[in-house]
N, C-alpha and C positions, 0 to 999 in steps of 0.2 A: 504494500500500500504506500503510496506516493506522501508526502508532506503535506502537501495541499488536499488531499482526500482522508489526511488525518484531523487534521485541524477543522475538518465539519462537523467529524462525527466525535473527535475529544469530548464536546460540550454537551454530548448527550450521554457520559459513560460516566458513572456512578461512581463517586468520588470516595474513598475512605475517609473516614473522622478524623483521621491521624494528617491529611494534607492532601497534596498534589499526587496523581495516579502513577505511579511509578511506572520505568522504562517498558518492563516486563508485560504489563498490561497490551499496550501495544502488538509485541510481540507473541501472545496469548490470543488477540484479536484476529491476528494475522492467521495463527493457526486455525481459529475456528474457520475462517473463510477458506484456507486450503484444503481443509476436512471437507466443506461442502461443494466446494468449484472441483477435486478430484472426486469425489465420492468413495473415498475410501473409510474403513473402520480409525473408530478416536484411535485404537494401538499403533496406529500405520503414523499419527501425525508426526512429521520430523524433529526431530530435539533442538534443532533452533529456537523452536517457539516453545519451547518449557515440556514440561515432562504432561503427557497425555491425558495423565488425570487430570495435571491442575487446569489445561486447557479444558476438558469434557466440565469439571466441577466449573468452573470458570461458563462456559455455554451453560448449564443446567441453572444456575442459579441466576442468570438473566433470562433466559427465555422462562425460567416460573414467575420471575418478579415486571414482565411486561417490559425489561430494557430493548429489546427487539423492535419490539411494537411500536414501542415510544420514540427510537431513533428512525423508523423506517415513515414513520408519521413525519418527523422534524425534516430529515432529505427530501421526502415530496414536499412541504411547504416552502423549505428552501428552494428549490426546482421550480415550484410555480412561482414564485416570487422572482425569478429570472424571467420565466415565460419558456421553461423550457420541460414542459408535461404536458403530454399529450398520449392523446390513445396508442401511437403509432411505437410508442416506447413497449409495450405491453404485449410477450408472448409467451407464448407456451410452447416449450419443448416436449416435443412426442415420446424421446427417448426418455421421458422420465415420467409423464405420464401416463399411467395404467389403466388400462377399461377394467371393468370389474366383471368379474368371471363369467358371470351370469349376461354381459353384451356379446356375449359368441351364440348364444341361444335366443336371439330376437326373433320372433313370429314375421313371419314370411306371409303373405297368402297363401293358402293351400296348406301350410305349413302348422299346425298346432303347437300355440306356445309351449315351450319345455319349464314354462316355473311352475314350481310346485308350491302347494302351502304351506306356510311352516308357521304354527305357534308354539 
């Protein structure tokens, strides 16, 4: 992550009581995003970015406490406050999303639905 891409999102990352976010965090930051942009398992994350747990406990205790939600909120207002959000920005990658087992089995004409009831 570049300087300038750090310095937006600093101010939305939860600060300890103790002061300023140390170096680390950063670099913990870093790992969470190469965990998700590879798609590989938290054990796989490189030891640059700190040891895998503190990075996974590091993701877990922001994505329960809403820091996720709440930065990705702050980037789009900052974005629209440039004039730079737009629909056009917005896709979906096929390779990562899944149809759910049961869209292989969609009623055709002719064809009698394959769901079944289940309570």
């Amino acid at each position: 992550m570049t300087d300038a891409e750090w310095a937006l999102i600093e101010p939305h990352v939860p600060v300890a009581a103790t002061g300023p976010l140390p170096r680390r965090v950063r670099d913990q930051f870093n790992g969470i995003l190469w965990r998700f942009r590879t798609g590989s398992g938290w054990r796989d994350v490189p030891q640059r970015y700190g040891p895998w747990s503190t990075v996974y406990s590091l993701f877990n205790a922001w994505a329960k406490t809403g820091v996720f939600q709440a930065l990705m909120d702050a980037l789009i207002a900052e974005a629209a406050s440039r004039g730079q959000v737009g629909l056009e920005l917005v896709s979906v990658d096929s390779t990562i999303v899944r149809a759910h087992h049961e869209s292989a089995a969609w009623p055709s004409p002719g064809r009698p639905s394959m769901h079944w009831n289940r309570r």
